[in-house]
C-alpha positions as a Markdown table, in Angstrom:
| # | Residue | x | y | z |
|---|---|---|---|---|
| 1 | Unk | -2.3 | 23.3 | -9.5 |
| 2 | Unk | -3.7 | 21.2 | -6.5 |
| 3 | Unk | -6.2 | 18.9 | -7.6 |
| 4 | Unk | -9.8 | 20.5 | -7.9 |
| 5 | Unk | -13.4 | 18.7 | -7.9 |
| 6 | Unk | -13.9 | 18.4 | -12.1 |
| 7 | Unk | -16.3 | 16.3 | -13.9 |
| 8 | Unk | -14.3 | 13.3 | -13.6 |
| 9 | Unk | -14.3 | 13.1 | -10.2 |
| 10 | Unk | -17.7 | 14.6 | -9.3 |
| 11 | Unk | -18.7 | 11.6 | -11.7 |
| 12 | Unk | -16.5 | 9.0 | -9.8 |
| 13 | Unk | -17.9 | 10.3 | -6.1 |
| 14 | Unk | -21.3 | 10.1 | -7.3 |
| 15 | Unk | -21.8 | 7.2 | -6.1 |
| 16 | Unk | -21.1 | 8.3 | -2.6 |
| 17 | Unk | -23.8 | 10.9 | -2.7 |
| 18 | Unk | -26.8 | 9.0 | -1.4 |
| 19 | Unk | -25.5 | 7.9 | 1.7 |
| 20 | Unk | -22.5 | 10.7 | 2.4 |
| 21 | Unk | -23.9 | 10.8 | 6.0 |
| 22 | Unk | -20.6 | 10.9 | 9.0 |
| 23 | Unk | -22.5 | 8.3 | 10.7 |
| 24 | Unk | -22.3 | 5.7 | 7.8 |
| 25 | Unk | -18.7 | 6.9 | 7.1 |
| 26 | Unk | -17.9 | 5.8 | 11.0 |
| 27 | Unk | -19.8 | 2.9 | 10.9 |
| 28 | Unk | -18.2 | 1.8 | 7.6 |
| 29 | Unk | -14.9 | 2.6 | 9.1 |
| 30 | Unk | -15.7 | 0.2 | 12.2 |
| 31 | Unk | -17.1 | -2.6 | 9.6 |
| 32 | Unk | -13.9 | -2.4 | 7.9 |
| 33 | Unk | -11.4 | -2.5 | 10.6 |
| 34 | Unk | -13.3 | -4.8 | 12.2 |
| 35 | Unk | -13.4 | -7.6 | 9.2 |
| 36 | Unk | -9.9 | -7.1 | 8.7 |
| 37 | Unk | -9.1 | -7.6 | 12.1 |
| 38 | Unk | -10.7 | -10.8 | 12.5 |
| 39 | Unk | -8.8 | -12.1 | 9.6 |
| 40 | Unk | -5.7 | -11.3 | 10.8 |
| 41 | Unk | -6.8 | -12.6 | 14.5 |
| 42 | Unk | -8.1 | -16.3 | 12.5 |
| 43 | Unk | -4.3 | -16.5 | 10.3 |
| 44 | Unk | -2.4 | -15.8 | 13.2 |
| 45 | Unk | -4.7 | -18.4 | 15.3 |
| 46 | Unk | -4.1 | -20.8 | 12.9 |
| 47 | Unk | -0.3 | -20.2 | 13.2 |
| 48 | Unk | -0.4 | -20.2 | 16.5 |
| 49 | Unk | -2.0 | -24.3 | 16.3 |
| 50 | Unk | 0.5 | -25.1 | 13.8 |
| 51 | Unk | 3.3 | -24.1 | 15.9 |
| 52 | Unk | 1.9 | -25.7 | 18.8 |
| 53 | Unk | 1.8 | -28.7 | 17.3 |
| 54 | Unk | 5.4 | -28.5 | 15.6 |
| 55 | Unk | 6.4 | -27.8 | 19.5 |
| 56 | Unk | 5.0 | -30.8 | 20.8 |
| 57 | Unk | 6.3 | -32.7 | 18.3 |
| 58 | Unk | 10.0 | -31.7 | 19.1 |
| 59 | Unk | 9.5 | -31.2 | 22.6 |
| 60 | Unk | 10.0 | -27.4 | 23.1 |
| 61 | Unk | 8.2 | -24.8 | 25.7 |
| 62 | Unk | 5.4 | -23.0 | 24.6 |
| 63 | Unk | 7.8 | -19.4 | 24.8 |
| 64 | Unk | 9.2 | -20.9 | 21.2 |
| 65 | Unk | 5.8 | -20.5 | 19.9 |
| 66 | Unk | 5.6 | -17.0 | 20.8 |
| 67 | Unk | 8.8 | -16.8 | 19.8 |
| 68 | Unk | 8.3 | -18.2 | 16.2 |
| 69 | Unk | 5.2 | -16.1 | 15.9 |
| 70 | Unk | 7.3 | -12.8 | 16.7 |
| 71 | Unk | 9.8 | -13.8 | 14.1 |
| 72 | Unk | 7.1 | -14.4 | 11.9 |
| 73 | Unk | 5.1 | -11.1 | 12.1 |
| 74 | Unk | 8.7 | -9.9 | 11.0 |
| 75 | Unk | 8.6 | -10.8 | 7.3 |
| 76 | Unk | 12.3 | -11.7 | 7.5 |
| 77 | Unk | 11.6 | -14.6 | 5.5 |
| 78 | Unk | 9.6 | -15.6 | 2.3 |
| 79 | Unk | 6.8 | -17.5 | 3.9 |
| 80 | Unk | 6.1 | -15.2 | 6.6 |
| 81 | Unk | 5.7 | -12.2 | 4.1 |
| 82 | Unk | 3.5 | -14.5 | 2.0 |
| 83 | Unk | 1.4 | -14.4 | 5.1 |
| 84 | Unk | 1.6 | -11.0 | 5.8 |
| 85 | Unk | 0.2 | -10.4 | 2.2 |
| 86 | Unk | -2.8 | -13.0 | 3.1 |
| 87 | Unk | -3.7 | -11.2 | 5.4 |
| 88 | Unk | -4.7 | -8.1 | 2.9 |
| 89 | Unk | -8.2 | -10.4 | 1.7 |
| 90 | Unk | -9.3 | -9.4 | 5.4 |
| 91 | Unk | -8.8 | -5.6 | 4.3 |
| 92 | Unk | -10.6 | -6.4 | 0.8 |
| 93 | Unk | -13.3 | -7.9 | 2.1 |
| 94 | Unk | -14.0 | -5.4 | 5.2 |
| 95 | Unk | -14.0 | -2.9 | 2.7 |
| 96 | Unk | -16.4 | -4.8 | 0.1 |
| 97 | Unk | -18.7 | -5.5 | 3.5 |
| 98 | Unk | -18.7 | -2.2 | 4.6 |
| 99 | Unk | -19.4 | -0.7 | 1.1 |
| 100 | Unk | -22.4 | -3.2 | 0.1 |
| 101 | Unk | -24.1 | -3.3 | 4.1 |
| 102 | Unk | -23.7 | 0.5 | 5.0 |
| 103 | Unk | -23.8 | 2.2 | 1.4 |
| 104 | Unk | -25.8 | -0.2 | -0.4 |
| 105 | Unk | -23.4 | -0.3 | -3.8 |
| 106 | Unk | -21.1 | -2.7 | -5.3 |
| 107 | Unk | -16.6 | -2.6 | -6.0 |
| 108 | Unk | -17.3 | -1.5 | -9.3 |
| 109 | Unk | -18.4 | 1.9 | -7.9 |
| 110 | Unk | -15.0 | 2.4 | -5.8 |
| 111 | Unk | -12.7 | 1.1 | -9.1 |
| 112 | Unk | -14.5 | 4.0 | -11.5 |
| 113 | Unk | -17.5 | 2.9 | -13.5 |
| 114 | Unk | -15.8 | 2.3 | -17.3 |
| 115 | Unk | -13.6 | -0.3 | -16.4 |
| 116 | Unk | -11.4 | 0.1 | -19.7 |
| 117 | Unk | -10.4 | 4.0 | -18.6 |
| 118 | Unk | -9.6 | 2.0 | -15.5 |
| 119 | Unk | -7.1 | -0.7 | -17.5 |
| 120 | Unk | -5.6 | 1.9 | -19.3 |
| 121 | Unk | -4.8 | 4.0 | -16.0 |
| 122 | Unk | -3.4 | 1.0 | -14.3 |
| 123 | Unk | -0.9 | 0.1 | -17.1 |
| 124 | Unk | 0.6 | 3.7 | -17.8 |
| 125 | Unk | 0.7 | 4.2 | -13.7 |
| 126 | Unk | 2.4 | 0.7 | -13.7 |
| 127 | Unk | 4.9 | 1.3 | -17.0 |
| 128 | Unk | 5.7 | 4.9 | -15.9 |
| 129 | Unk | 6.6 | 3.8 | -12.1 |
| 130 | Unk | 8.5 | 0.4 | -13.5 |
| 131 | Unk | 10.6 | 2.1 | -15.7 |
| 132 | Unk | 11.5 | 5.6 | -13.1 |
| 133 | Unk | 12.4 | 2.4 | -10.2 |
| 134 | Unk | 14.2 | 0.2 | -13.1 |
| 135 | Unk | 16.4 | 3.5 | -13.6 |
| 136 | Unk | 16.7 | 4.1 | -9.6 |
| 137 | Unk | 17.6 | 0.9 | -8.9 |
| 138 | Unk | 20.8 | 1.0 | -11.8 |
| 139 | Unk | 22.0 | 4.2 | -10.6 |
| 140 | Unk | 21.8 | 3.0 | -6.8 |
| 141 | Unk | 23.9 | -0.3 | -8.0 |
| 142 | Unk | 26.5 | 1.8 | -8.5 |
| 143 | Unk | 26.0 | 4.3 | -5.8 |
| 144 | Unk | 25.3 | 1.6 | -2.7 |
| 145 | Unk | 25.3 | -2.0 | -4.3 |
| 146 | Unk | 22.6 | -4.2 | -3.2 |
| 147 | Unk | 23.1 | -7.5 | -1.4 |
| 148 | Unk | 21.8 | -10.8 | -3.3 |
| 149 | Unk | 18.7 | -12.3 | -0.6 |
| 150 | Unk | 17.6 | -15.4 | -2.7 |
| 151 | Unk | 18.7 | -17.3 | -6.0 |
| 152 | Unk | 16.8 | -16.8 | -8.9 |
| 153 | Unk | 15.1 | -20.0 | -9.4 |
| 154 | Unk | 14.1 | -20.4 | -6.2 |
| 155 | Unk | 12.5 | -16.3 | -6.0 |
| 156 | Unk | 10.8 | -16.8 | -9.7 |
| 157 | Unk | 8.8 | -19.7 | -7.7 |
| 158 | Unk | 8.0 | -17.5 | -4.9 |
| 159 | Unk | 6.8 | -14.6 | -7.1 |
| 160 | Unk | 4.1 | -17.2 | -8.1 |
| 161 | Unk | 2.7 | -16.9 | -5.1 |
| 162 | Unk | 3.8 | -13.8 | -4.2 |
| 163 | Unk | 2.7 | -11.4 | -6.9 |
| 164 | Unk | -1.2 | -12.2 | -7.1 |
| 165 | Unk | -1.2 | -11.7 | -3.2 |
| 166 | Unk | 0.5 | -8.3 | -3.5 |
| 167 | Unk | -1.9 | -6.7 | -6.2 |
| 168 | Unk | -4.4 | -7.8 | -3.8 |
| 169 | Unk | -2.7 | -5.9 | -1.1 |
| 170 | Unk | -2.5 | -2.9 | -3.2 |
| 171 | Unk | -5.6 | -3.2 | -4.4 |
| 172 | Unk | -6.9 | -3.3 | -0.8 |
| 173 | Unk | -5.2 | -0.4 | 0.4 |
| 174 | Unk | -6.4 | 1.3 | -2.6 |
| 175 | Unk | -9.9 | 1.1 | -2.5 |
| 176 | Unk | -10.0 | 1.6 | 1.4 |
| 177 | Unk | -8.0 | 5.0 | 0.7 |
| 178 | Unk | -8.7 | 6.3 | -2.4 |
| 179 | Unk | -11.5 | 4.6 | -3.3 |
| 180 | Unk | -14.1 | 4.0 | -0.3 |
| 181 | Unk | -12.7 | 6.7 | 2.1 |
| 182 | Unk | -11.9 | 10.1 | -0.6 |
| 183 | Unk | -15.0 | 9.0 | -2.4 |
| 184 | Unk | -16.8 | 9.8 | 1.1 |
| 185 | Unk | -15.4 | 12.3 | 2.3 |
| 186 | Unk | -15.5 | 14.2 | -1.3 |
| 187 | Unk | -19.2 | 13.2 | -1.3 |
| 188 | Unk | -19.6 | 15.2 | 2.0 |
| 189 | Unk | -17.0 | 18.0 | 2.0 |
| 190 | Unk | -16.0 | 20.3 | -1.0 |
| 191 | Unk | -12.5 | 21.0 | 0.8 |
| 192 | Unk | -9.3 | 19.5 | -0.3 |
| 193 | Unk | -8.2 | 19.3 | 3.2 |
| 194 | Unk | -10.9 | 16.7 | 3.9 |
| 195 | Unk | -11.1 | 14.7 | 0.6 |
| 196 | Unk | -7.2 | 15.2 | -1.0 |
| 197 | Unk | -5.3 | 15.5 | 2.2 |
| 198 | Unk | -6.8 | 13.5 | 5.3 |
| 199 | Unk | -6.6 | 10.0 | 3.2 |
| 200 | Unk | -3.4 | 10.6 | 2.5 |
| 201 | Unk | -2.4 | 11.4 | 6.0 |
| 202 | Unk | -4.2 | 8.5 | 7.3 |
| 203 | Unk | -2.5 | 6.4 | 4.6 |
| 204 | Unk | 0.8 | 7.7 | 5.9 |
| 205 | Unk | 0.1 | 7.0 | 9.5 |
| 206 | Unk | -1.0 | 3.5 | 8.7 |
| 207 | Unk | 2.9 | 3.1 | 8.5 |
| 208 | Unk | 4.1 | 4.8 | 11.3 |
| 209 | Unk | 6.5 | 1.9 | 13.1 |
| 210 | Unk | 8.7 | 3.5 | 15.7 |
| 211 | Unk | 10.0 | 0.2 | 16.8 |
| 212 | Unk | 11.3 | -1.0 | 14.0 |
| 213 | Unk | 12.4 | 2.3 | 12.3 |
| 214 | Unk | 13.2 | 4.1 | 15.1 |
| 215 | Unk | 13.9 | 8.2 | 14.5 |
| 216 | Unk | 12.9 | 7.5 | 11.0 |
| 217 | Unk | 9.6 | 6.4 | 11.7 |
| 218 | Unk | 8.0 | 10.1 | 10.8 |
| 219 | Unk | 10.2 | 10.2 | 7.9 |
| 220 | Unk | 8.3 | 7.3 | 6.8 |
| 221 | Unk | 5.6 | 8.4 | 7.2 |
| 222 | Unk | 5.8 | 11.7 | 5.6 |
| 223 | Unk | 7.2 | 9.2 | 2.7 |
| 224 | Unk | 4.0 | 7.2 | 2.3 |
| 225 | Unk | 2.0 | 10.3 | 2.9 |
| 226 | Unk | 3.4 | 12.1 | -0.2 |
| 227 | Unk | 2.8 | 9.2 | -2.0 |
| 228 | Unk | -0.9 | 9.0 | -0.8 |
| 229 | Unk | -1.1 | 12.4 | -1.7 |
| 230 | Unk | 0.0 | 11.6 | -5.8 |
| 231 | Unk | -2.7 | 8.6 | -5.6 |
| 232 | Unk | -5.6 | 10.9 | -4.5 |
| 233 | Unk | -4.2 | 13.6 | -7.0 |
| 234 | Unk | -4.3 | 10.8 | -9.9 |
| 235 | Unk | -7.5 | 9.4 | -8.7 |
| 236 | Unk | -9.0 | 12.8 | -8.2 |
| 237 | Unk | -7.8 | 13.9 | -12.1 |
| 238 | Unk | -8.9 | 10.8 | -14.3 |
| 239 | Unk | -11.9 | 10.0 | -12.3 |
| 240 | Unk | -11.0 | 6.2 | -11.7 |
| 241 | Unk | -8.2 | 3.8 | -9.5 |
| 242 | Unk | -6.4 | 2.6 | -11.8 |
| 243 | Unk | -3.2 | 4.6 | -12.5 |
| 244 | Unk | -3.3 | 4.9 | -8.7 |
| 245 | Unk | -3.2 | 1.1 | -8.3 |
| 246 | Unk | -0.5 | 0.9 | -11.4 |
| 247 | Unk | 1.9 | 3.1 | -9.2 |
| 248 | Unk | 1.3 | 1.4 | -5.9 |
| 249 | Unk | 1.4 | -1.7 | -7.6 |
| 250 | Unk | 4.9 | -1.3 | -9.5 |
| 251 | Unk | 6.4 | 0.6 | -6.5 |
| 252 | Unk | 5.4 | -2.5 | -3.9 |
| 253 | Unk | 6.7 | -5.1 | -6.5 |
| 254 | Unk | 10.0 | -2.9 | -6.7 |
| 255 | Unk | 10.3 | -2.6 | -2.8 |
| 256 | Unk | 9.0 | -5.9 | -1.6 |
| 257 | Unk | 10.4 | -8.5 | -4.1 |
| 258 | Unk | 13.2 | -6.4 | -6.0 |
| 259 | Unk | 15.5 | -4.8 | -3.4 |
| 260 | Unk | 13.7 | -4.8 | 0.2 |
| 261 | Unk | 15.0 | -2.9 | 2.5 |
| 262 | Unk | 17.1 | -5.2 | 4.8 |
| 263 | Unk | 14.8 | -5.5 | 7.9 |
| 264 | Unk | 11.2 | -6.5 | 8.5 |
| 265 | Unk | 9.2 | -7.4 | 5.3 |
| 266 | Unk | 13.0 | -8.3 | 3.4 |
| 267 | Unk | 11.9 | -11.9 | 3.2 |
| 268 | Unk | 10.9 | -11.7 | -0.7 |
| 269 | Unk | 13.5 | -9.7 | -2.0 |
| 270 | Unk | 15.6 | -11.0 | -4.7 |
| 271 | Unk | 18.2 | -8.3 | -3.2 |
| 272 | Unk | 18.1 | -6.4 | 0.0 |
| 273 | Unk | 20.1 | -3.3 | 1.0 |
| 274 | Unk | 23.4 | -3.2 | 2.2 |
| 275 | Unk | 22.4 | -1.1 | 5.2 |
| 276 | Unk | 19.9 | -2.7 | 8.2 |
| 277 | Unk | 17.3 | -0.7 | 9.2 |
| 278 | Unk | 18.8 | -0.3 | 12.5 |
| 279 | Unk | 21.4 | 1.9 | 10.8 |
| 280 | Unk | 19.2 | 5.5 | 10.9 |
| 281 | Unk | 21.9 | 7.7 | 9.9 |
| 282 | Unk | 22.4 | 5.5 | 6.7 |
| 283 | Unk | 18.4 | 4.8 | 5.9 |
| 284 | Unk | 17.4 | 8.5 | 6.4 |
| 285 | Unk | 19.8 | 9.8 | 3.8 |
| 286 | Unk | 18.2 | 6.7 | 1.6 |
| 287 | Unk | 15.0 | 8.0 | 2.5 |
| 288 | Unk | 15.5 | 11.4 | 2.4 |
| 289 | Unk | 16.7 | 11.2 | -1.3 |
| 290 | Unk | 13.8 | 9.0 | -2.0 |
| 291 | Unk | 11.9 | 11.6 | -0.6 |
| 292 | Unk | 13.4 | 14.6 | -2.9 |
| 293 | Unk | 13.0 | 12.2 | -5.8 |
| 294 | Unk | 9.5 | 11.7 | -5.4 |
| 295 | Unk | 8.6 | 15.3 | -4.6 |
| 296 | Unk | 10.4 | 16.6 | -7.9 |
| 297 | Unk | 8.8 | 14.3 | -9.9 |
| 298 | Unk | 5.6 | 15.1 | -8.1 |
| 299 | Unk | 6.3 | 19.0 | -9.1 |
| 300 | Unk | 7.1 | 18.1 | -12.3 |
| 301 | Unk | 3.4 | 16.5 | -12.6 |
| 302 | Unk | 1.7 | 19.3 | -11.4 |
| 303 | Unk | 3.2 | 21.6 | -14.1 |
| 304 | Unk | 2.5 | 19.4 | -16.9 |
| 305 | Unk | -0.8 | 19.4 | -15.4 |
| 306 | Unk | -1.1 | 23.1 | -15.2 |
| 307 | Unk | -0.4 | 23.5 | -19.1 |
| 308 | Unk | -3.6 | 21.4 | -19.8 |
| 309 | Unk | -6.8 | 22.7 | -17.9 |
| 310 | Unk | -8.4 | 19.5 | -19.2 |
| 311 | Unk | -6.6 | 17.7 | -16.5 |
């Protein structure tokens, strides 16, 4: 029932073949995270001068810099998350760099090379998670009502901004996880363990934030990891990214601008929960039916899966 290497996906790794070598993994690895670090380090320098100057200005210490910039890494409010999103072009072009200078081929090889199998992914991944979160969120209305963040008006103008930066985010984390890194490790290693399952656990771990989530923090992570999981599944059965970047894409619109959880990253919700994030015993039953959800819908994939071999 697991996914298996077909022709789909021995087609889409392909492209990996030629230079599946460890050492250019690593190095592409190192490329990556360093690109995307430098970004970040540049934004946040840049913040850090604007600040400064907005201290002079009104005469303040430079602790309310550090002080503003803490706040702002939070994502409590809508600028600061649009910032946080920015900072995702680092990630896309690390993983451009490192996929042009250490394997010598282009995006179009990580997205799946007939870009209209790719469209078509993306919009039933996208439709299919819209409508199961459009249900989710009525039934939790009446269940745990959430709490309005931001008028209308003044979210539809944020969403301008907002929503191109987010695919972009997606679309990062996408080809960094199930594009560049299960393409490599599927060029190199036959086992699932290696090309299905260590993405997705990095994937998950890339979320891992004790501080803020406290004794929930692994329950997020096994979260994203089951969700990196039904990615590489998708992306491993239709030989392409783009149902997995329709699902990430629908399910980061739904929990970043819909109903945010009430706590770091809230800033662009049009609602947030009721419940802060401090409250653990209250977000890890939210999470923990989340969880449940996703993993029956997940079963219920793999069955309908199992009743056409073509799959």
């Amino acid at each position: 029932m697991l996914p298996k290497i077909n022709q789909k996906f021995q087609a889409y790794y392909a492209p990996a073949i030629a230079t599946k070598s460890l050492w250019r993994l690593f190095f592409g690895l190192i490329v990556l995270v360093a690109t995307y670090m430098i970004f970040m380090m540049l934004i946040f320098f840049g913040l850090g001068i604007y600040f400064n100057v907005i201290a002079e200005m009104n005469g303040t210490s430079a602790n309310s810099v550090e002080s503003h910039l803490g706040s702002f890494a939070m994502g409590t409010e809508p600028g600061s998350v649009i910032i946080i999103l920015l900072s995702f072009i680092g990630m896309f072009l690390g993983v451009v760099l490192a996929t042009k200078w250490v394997h010598k081929r282009g995006l179009r090889s990580l997205l799946g090379s007939n870009l209209p199998d790719v469209a078509i992914g993306f919009r039933n991944g996208f439709l299919f998670l819209s409508v199961i979160s459009f249900i989710g969120f009525v039934l939790f209305s009446f269940i745990d009502p959430p709490v309005k963040n931001m008028e209308f008006p003044v979210w539809i103008k944020w969403m301008l901004i907002a929503i191109p930066l987010l695919f972009i985010q997606i679309l990062s984390e996408e080809l960094v996880f199930r594009g560049y890194f299960q393409q490599q490790l599927a060029a190199r290693f036959n086992s699932r363990w290696a090309w299905y399952f260590l993405p997705s656990v990095a994937f998950g771990m890339l979320h891992f934030d004790p501080e803020n989530m406290g004794a929930n923090a692994w329950l997020v992570v096994a979260h994203t990891t089951l969700f990196g999981l039904i990615a590489a599944e998708v992306t491993a059965r239709t030989g392409n990214l783009g149902t997995a970047i329709g699902l990430h894409f629908a399910n980061n619109i739904f929990a970043l601008t819909i109903v945010a959880l009430d706590g770091p990253l809230s800033g662009l919700g049009l609602y947030k929960t009721a419940v802060h994030v401090s409250d653990e015993a209250a977000i890890r039953s939210f999470l923990m039916y989340d969880f449940i959800f996703m993993s029956l819908l997940y079963g219920l994939f793999l069955l309908w899966c199992k009743k056409r071999p073509q799959l």
